[in-house]
N, C-alpha and C positions, 0 to 999 in steps of 0.2 A: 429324324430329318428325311427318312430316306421314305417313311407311311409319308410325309407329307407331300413329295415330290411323287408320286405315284397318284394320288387323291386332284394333285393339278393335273395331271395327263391321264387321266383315270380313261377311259374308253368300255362300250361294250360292243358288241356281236350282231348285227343286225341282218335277218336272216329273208332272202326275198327270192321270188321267182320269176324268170319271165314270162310276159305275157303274152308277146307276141313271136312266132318261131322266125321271123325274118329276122327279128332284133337277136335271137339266139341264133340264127347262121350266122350271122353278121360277127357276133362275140365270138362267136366260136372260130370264121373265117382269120379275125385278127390276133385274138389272145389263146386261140388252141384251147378254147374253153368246150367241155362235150357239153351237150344238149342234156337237161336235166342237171347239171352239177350246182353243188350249192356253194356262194359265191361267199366270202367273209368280209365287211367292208367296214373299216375302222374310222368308228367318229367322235370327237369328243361330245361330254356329256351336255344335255340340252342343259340353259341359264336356269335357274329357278328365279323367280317373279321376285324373290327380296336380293338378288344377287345385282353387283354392279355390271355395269357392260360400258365397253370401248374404255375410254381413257379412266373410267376411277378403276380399271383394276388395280392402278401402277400406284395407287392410293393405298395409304395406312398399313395395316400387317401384311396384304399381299405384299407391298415393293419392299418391306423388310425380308419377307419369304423367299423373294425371288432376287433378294441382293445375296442372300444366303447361299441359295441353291448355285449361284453364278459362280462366287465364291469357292464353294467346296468342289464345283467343277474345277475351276481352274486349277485348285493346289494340288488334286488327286490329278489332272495332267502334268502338273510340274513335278509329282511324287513319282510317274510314271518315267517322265525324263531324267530325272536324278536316281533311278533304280536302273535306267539302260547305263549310264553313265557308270553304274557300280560295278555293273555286271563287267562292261567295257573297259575297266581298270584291273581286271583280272584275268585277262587274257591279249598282252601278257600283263600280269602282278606286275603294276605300278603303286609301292605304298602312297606316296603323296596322297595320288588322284584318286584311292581308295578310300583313303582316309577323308576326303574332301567330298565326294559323293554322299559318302556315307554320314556324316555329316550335314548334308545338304538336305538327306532325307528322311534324315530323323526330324530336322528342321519342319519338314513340309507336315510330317506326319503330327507333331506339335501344333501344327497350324490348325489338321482337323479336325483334332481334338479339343480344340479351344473353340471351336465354330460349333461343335455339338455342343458343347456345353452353354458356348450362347443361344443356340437353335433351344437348347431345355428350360433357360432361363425364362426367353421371349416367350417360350409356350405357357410359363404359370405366368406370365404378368402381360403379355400379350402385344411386348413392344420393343420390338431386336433393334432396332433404330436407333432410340431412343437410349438403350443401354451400349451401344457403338458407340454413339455420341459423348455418353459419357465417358468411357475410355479414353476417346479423343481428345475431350477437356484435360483428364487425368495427366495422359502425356503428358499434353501442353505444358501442363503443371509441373512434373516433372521435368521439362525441357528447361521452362524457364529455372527452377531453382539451380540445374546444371548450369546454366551459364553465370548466373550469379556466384560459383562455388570457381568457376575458370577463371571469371575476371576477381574472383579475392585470391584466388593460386597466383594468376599473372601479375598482380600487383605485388605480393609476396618476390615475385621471382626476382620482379624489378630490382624492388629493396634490396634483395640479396646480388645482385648485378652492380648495383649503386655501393656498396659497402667493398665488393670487391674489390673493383674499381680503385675505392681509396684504400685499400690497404695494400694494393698494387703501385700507387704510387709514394703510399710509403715508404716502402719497401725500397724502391726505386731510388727515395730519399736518402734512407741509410745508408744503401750500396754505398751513395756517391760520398756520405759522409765519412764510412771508414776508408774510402780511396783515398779521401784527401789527409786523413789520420794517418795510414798506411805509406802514403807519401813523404810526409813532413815525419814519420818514424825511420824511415829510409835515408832521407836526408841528418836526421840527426845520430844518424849509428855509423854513417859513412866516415871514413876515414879524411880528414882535414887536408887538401893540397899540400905534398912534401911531408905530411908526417904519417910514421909507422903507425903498423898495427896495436901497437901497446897503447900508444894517445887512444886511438878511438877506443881501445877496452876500456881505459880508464873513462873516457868521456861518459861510456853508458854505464860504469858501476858508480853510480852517485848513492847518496844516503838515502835521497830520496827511496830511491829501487828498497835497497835493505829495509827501509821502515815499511811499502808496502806489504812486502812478502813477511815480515814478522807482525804485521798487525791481522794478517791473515791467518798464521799460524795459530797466532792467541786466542782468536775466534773459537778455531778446533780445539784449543785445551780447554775453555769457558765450557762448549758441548761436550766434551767428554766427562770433564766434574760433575757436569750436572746430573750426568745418567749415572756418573758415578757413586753420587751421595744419592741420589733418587733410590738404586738397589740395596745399596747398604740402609737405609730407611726401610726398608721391606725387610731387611733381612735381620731387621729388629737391629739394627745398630744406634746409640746416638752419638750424632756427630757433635755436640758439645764435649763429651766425654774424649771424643778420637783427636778433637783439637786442643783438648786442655793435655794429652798424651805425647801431641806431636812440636806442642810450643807450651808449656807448660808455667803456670804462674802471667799471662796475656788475659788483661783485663779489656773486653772488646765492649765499644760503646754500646752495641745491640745485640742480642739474644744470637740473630742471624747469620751474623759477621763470623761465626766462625767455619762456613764453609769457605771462608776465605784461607782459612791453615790448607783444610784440602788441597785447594789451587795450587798454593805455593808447595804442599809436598808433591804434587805432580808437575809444575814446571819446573821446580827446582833439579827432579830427578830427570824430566826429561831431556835438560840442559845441559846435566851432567857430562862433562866431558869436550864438551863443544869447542876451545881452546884447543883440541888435538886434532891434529892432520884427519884420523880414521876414526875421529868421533868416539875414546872412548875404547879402540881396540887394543890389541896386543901389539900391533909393528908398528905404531907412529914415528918411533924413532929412528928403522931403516925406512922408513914410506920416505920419509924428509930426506934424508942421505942423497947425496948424486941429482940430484931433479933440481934443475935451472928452475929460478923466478917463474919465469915467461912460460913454460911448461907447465906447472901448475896451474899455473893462471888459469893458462886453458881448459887444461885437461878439468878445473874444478866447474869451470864455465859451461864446460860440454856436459860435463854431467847433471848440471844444473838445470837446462835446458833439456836433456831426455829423459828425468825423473820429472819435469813439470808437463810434459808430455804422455808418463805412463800411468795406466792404473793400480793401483798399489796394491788391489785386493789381486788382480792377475798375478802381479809380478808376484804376490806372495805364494802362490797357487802355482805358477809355471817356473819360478827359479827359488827353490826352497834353500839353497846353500848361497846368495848370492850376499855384499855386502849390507844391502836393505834390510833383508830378511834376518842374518845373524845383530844388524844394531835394534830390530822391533825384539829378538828375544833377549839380547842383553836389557830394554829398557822394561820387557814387563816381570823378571826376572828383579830388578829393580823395584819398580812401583809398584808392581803388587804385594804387599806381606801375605806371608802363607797363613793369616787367622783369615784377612779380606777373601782368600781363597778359597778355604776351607769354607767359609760362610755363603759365599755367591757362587761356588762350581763345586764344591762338594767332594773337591780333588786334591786336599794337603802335601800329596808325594807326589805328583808329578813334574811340579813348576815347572812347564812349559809352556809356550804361548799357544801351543791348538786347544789349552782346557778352557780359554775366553772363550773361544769358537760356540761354546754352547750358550752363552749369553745372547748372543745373537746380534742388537745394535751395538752392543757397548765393543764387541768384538770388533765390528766394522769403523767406530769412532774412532779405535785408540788406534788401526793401522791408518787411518786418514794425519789421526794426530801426530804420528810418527812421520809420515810421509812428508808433513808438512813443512816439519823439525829440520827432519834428513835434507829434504833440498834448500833450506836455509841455512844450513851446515854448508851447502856444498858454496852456494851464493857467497859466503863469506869467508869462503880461503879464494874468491876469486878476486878479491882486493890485495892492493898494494900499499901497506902490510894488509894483513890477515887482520878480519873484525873481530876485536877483545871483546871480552866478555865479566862483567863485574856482579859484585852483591854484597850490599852492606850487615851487619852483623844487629844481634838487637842491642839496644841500649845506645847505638850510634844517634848522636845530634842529627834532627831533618836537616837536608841541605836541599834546597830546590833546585841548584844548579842541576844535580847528580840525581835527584829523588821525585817520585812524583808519588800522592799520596793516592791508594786505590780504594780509598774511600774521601768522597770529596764535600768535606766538613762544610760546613757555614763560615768557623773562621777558627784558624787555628797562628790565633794571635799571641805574641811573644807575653809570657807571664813576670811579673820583676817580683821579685824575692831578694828584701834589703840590699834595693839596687841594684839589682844587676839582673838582666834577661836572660828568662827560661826558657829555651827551643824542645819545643816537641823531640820526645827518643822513640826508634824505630823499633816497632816490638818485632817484626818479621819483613823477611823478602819474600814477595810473591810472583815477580816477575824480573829476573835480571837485566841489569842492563848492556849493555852494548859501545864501542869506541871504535867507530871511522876515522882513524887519524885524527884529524883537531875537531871531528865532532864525536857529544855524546849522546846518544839516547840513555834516556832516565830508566834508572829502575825504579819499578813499584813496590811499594811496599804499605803495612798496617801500620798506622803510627797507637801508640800505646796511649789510652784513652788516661 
């Protein structure tokens, strides 16, 4: 670029004398020029006869040449000012402005570097213009696909603007719905004009209440059976064999049905005890001594209420001696036999509850399933009486009053045998039942096929 900017202002040397000495007083009078000195006088070079003159120089590769030339002037001045700039940011060291200069003029020096290489381009094909031009297009090209990639972003954004929106008033929706839940829950735990606080306990301990929280409970022992027979499966058990062991002589309509003994040997043992003030402990019968009605009530209410609040796998972690903690090791102490031990932890002598701990889920199911037990315990010494607790025996006549069958036949219609009607006999209990005063919840059981 720079032969070729030299080549346009090319000049030589033209060397002359004068001729006349007045015209050398005269020069010599105004520019202190001596008499004889030889003069240097710079002209560019004459046209050549195929050369353009006056306006087509500004024609074809010349105005490519001299857009060039113009160009790399300007940015080598602008490189010059972003290099004072640099220098000027260091006396004193400002990083910003250093960093910004600098910057500025790697910028410019990118610039003409890109200019040379179009200036070497234009030279093998002989049309900087032209290849400008193209770039120009390219942009454009570029420019538009950018916009078309903003306006699919900002529609995008919309959409996501739009959904917010409705899930904002959603939201807004629910709030209002449990305030009015939250409300009419308030009004109905409130204590009735003129009457004590016992009416309102009793108002809010309905059956209703006790059957939620025990169908909640069964949930958890449904998932823990299942991990339960699922490991003992791995660990080469068959559970045919373990239920024809645990109910022995029960002909079960399906192959399947007999994870159903399992159940009932784990609700059965997890219920254990549930009749008794402490579930099952050692002082039930001084716990009971001395303690009014109305005190219980509560005190069973309030604990009812701050175990359905805590986390069980904590509480078993941060209060190792507490009641919670001694009824989960009295019940795995219970339902585990030490062969099921022996088989899934690999620990026959220790029976204690931290050898679950290395099962991992089944560890975490059976403190939930306890926990769930435990505060349904507490739930039902908070009635007036206290909620019984029943379980039919095998060979008992079904009663549907008292029994509901946990397998739910097609029809398990009365049979006559020389006259007189045959009622299905219960081969097992797998879920006991339950007595709120003049109501009962059923217990389930397997009726014998």
């Amino acid at each position: 670029m720079l032969q070729k900017f030299a080549l346009a202002f090319k000049t030589k040397t033209i060397e002359f004398f004068a001729e006349e000495e007045e015209d050398e007083d005269a020069a010599a009078g105004e520019g202190g020029v001596l008499a004889g000195q030889r003069v240097l006088v710079l002209k560019p070079d004459p046209q050549s006869p195929g050369s353009p003159v006056g306006g087509d120089v500004g024609n074809g590769s010349a105005s490519g040449e001299e857009a060039a030339v113009a160009a790399a002037l300007a940015t080598t001045s602008s490189f010059q000012a972003a290099y004072l700039h640099l220098q000027a940011a260091h006396s004193p060291f400002l990083p910003e402005a250093a960093a910004a200069a600098d910057a500025l003029a790697v910028s410019h020096l990118r610039r003409l570097s890109e200019l040379k290489r179009l200036a070497s381009d234009a030279a093998e094909d002989g049309s900087l213009t032209a290849h400008l031009e193209d770039q120009v297009r390219e942009n454009q090209a570029l420019l538009r696909s950018f916009d078309a990639v903003v306006n699919r972003l900002q529609a995008a954004l919309d959409a996501k603007d739009a959904a917010a929106a409705s899930l904002r008033w959603e939201l807004a929706a629910l709030a209002d719905g449990n305030a009015r839940l939250a409300g009419r829950l308030d009004r109905a735990l409130a204590p009735q004009p003129g009457a004590g606080g016992g009416d309102a306990l009793g108002a809010m301990l309905s059956a209703s209440v006790f059957d939620s929280v025990l169908r909640d409970a069964l949930r958890v022992a449904h998932r823990f059976t299942r991990a339960l027979a699922e490991l003992l499966r791995c660990a080469g058990w068959d559970l045919a064999d373990a239920a024809a062991a645990a109910y022995p002589g029960i002909a079960y309509s399906k192959h399947g049905h007999c994870r159903y003994a399992l159940l009932s040997r784990v609700c059965l043992s997890m219920f254990d005890g549930f009749d008794s003030y402490q579930f099952g402990g050692t002082s039930d019968a001084a716990a009971l001594e001395g303690i009014e009605l109305a005190v219980r009530r509560n005190e069973s209410l309030q604990q009812f209420i701050e175990h359905s609040d805590a986390d069980p796998m904590e509480l078993m972690s941060s209060s190792p001696d507490c009641e919670f903690s001694q009824f989960c090791d009295r019940k795995y102490k219970q339902l585990i036999h030490p062969g099921i031990e022996s088989s899934l932890f690999g620990n026959p002598d220790c029976r204690s509850l931290p050898v679950m701990a290395t099962a991992g889920p089944l560890y975490e199911l059976f403190i939930t399933m306890a926990s769930s037990i435990w505060t349904l315990h507490r739930l039902a010494w908070a009635y007036d009486p206290a909620v019984g607790i029943f379980q039919v025996s095998r060979g008992t006549d079904y009663s549907s009053v008292y029994m509901e069958s946990i397998v739910r036949p097609k029809a398990f219609s009365a049979s006559k045998e020389v006259g007189k009607t045959v009622r299905p006999k219960v081969g097992f209990t797998v879920v006991p039942g339950f007595r709120l005063g003049g109501t009962v919840i059923q217990c389930r059981v397997y009726l014998e096929s």
